[in-house]
C-alpha positions in Angstrom: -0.9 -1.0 28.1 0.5 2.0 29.7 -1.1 3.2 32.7 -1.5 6.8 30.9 -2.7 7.5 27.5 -2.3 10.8 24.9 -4.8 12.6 22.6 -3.5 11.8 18.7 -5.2 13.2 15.7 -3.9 12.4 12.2 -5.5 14.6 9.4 -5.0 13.6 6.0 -6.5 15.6 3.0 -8.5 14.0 0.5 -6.6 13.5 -2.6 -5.0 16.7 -2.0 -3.7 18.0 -5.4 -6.6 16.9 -7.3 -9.1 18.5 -4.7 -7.4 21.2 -4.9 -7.4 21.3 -8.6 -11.2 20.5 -8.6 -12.1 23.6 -6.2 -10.2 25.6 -8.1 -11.3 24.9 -11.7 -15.2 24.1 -11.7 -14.8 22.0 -14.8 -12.8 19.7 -13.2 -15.4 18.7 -10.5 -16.9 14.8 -10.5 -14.1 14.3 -13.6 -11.4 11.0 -13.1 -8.5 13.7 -12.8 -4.8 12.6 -12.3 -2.2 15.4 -11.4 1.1 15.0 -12.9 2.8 13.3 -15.8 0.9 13.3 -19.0 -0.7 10.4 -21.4 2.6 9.6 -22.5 5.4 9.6 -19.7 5.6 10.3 -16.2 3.8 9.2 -13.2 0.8 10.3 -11.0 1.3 12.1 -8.3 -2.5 12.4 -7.4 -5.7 10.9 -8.3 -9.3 12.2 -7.6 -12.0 9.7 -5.9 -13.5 9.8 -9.9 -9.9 8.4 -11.4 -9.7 6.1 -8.3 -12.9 3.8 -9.0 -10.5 2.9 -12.6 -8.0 1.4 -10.4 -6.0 4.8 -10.9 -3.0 5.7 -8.0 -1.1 8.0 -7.0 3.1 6.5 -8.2 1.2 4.3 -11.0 3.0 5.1 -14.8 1.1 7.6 -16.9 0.6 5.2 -19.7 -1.0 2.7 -17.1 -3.1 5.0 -15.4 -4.6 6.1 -19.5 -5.4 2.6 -20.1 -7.2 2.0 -16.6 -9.2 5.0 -17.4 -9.1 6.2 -21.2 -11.7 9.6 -20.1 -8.6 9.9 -17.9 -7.6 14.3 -17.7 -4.0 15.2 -16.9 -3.1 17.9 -15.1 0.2 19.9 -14.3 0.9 20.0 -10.8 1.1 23.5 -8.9 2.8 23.2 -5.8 3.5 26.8 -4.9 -0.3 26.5 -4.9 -0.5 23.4 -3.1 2.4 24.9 -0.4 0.1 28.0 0.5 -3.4 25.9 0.6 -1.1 23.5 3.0 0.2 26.6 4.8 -3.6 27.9 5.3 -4.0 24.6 6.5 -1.3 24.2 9.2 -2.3 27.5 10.7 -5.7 26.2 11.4 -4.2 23.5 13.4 -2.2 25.9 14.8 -5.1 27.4 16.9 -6.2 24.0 18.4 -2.3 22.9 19.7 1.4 23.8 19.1 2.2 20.0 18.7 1.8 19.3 15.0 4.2 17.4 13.0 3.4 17.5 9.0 4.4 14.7 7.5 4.1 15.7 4.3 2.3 18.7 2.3 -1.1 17.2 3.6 -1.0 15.1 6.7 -0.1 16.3 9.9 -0.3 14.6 13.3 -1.5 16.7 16.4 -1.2 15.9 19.8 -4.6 17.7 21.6 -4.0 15.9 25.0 -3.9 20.0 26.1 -5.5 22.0 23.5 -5.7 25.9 23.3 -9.6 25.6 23.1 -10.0 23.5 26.0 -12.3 21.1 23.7 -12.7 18.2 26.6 -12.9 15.5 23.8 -10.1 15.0 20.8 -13.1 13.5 19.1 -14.5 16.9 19.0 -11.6 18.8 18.5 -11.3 16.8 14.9 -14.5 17.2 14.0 -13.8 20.8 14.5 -10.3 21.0 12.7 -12.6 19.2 10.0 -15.7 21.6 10.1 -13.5 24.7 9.7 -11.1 23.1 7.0 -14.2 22.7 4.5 -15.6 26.0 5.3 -12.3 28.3 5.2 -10.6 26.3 2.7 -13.4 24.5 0.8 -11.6 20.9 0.8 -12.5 17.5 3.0 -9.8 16.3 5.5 -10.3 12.4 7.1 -9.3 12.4 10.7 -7.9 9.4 13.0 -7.8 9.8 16.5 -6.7 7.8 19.0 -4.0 7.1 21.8 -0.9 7.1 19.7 0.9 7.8 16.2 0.4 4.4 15.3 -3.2 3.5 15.2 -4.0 7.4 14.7 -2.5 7.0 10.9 -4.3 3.7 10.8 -7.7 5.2 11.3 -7.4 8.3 9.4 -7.2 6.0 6.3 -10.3 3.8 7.8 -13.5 6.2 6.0 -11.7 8.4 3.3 -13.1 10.6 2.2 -14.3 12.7 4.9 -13.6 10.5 7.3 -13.5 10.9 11.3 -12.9 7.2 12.9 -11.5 6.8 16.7 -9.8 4.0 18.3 -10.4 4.4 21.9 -8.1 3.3 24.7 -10.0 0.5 25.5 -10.1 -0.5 21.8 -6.6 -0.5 21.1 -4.9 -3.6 21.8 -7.9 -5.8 20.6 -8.1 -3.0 17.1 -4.2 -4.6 16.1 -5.1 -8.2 17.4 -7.5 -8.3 14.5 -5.8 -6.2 12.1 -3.9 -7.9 9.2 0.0 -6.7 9.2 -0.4 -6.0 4.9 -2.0 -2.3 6.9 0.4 -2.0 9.1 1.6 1.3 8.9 5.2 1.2 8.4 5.0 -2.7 7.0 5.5 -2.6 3.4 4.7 -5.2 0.8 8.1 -7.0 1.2 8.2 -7.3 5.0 4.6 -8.1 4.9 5.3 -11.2 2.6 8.2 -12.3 4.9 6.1 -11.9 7.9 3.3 -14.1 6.1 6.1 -16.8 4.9 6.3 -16.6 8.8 3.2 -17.8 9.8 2.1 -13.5 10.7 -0.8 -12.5 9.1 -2.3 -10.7 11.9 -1.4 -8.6 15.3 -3.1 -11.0 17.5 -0.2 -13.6 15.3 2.7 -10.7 15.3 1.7 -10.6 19.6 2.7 -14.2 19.8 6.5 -13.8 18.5 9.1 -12.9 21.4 11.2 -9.3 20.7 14.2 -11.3 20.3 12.7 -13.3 17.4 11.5 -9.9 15.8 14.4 -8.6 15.8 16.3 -11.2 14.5 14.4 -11.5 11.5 13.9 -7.9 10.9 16.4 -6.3 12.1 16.2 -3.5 14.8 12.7 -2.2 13.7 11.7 -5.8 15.2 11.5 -4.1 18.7 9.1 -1.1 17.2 6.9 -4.2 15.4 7.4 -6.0 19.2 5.3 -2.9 21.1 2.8 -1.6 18.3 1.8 -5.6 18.1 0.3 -4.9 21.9 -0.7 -1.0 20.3 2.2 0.7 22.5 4.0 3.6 20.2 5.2 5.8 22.5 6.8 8.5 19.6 6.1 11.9 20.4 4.5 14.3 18.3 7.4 16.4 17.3 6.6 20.1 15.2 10.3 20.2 14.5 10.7 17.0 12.6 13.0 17.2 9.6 12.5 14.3 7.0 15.8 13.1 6.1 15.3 10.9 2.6 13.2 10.9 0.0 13.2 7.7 -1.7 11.1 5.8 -4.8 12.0 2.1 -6.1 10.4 0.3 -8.6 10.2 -4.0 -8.8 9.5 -4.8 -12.1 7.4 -7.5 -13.0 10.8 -8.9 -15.5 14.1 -8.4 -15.5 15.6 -5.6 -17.3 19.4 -4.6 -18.3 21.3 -2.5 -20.5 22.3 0.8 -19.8 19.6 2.9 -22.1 17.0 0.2 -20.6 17.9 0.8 -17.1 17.8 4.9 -17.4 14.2 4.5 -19.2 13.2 3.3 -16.1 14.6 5.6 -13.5 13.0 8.5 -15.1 9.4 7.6 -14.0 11.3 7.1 -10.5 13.1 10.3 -11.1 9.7 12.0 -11.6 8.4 10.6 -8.4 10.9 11.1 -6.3 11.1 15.0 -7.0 7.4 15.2 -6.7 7.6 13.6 -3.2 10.3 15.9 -2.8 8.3 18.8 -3.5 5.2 17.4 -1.2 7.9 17.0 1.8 9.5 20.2 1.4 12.8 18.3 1.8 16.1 19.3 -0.3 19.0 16.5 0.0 22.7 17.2 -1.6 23.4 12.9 -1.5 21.5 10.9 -4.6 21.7 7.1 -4.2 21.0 4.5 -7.4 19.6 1.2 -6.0 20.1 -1.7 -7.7 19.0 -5.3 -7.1 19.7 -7.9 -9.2 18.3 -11.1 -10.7 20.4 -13.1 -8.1 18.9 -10.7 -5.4 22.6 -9.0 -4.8 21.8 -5.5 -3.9 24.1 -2.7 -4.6 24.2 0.8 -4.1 25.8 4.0 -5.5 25.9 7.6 -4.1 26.9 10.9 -5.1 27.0 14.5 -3.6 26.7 17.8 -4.5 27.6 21.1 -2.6 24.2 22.0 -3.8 21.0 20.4 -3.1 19.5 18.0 -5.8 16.0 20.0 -6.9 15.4 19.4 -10.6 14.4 16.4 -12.6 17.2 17.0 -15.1 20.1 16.9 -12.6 18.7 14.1 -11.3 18.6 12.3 -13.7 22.4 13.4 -15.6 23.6 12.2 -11.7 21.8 8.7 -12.5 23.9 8.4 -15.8 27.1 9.1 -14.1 25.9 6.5 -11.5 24.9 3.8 -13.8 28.3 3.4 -15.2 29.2 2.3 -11.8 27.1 -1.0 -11.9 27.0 -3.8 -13.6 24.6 -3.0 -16.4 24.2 -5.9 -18.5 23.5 -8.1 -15.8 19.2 -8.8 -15.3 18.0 -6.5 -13.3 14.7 -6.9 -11.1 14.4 -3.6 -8.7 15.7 -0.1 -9.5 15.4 2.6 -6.8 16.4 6.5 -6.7 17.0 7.9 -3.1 17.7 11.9 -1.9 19.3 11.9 1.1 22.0 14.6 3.3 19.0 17.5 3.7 20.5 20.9 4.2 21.3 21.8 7.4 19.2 24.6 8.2 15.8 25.4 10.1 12.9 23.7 8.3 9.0 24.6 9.1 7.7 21.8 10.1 0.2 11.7 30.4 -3.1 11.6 31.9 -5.1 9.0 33.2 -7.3 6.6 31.4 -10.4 8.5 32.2 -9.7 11.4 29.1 -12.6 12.0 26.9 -12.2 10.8 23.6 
């Protein structure tokens, strides 16, 4: 491991648009409440800790998500109100360190190697950031901290809700030995079932694969799984990060064809993708159908506007036009929806071994 070592925090809010509805409207409060869609159509963009003991999820189908939990309340999601509570947010972060990269409308990374209060431990400065978050804002935010992006968004996830788990330096490399690659951060279901068809199930087993072999069997992101296996990410926080896609695919349990059958389908993805959109902040002109078939061919089909793609309607009259392009009578096992080509204008967005943690 490096010889030097950085201060990471990664705060994530607590079911974010549910708390948020649940502060806000009293009746709400120790309900199973999902925000978004409805009982009969859509998805969930949220679900509170009540809705999540059903086996409720955040991207799960409405009508799922109602059978899982039949006491189940839908609610409309406000994002102008989400956008300021994430805004109040952000400026409390804002007095511990200048480095903070949102990654969405409620996670954020912050580097606190040097913070404006001069907090000795990062430890401390979370429990802080924490501490003033439920009292100003009246929600609960789990923290991770540790020396780098990677394991930071690992341990954030570690005690939800209301959190605070660190990884110390000394921790680090022996933390990913042991972890299994299915939480990986940035390993998804399909990589992780090829890396388990390769004998990887763990770090200490990811550790044991040379960087050429990584990256020959996954590609150029084999030299990012090559150093996080030994807990080396050496990303920096960066506040002016601009997400560049927005995506959402589906694999569906069987095949499906037919042009009216396929476009049924994409509109739960359409949903999802603009909500994710919305979370983000990010506006793309480029839309891109994904389309993987029964033979596992994979194709792909764009189109751009001079105007950035916002609604669910023109999302989904570009995913018509876009259809017609494939092959739709052929079986059909994985649709996906993609915004990409953001506008191109301003968006808001080492010390020794020794440092306190």
């Amino acid at each position: 491991m490096s010889e030097s070592v950085r201060k990471i925090i990664h705060i994530d809010m607590d079911a974010f648009y549910a708390s948020v509805e649940q502060r806000d409207f009293p009746m709400y409060q120790g309900k199973p409440l999902a925000v978004g869609g409805s009982r009969e159509r859509g998805v969930v963009a949220a679900a509170s800790y009540e809705a999540r003991k059903f086996g409720v999820r955040s991207a799960m189908s409405s009508r799922m998500a109602y059978r899982r939990c039949p006491d189940l309340i839908f609610v409309k999601p406000r994002f102008e109100v989400y956008k300021a509570v994430s805004s109040q947010i952000r400026e409390i972060f804002f007095q511990y360190t200048d480095l903070v990269e949102p990654l969405s409308l409620d996670e954020a990374f912050l580097d606190v190697t040097e913070n404006k209060k001069q907090i000795p431990s990062a430890t401390l400065v979370a429990k802080a950031i924490k501490q003033q978050i439920k009292t100003e804002i009246g929600l609960t935010a789990s923290a991770g901290i540790s020396i780098n992006k990677f394991l930071a968004k690992i341990a954030s996830d570690y005690q939800k809700p209301d959190g605070l788990t660190l990884i110390a330096p000394h921790e680090a490399e022996s933390f990913v030995e042991n972890l299994e690659v299915d939480k990986f951060f940035g390993v998804g279901k399909v990589t992780a079932e090829k890396m388990h068809s390769l004998g990887i199930h763990t770090g200490a087993d990811l550790k044991k694969l040379p960087e050429k072999e990584l990256v020959k069997q996954f590609g150029k992101v084999g030299h990012f799984y090559f150093h996080i296996a030994r807990a080396v990410d050496n990303r920096p926080v960066n506040p002016n990060r601009i997400r560049k896609s927005v995506g959402v695919e589906n694999t569906f349990e069987a095949d499906i064809s037919g042009a009216v059958n396929i476009l049924m389908h994409l509109e739960p993805i359409a949903e999802a993708v603009i909500e994710r959109m919305q979370k983000s902040g990010m506006q793309g002109k480029t839309l891109t159908l994904k389309v993987k078939y029964a033979t596992f061919e994979q194709v792909t089909r764009s189109k751009t506007l001079l105007e950035p793609i916002g609604t669910y309607e023109l999302m989904i009259h570009l995913a018509k036009e876009l259809i017609q392009s494939i092959e739709a009578n052929s079986p059909i096992r994985l649709l996906g929806l993609t915004i990409s080509n953001p506008e191109d204008k301003h968006q808001e967005t080492g010390t020794q071994l020794s440092l306190e943690f």
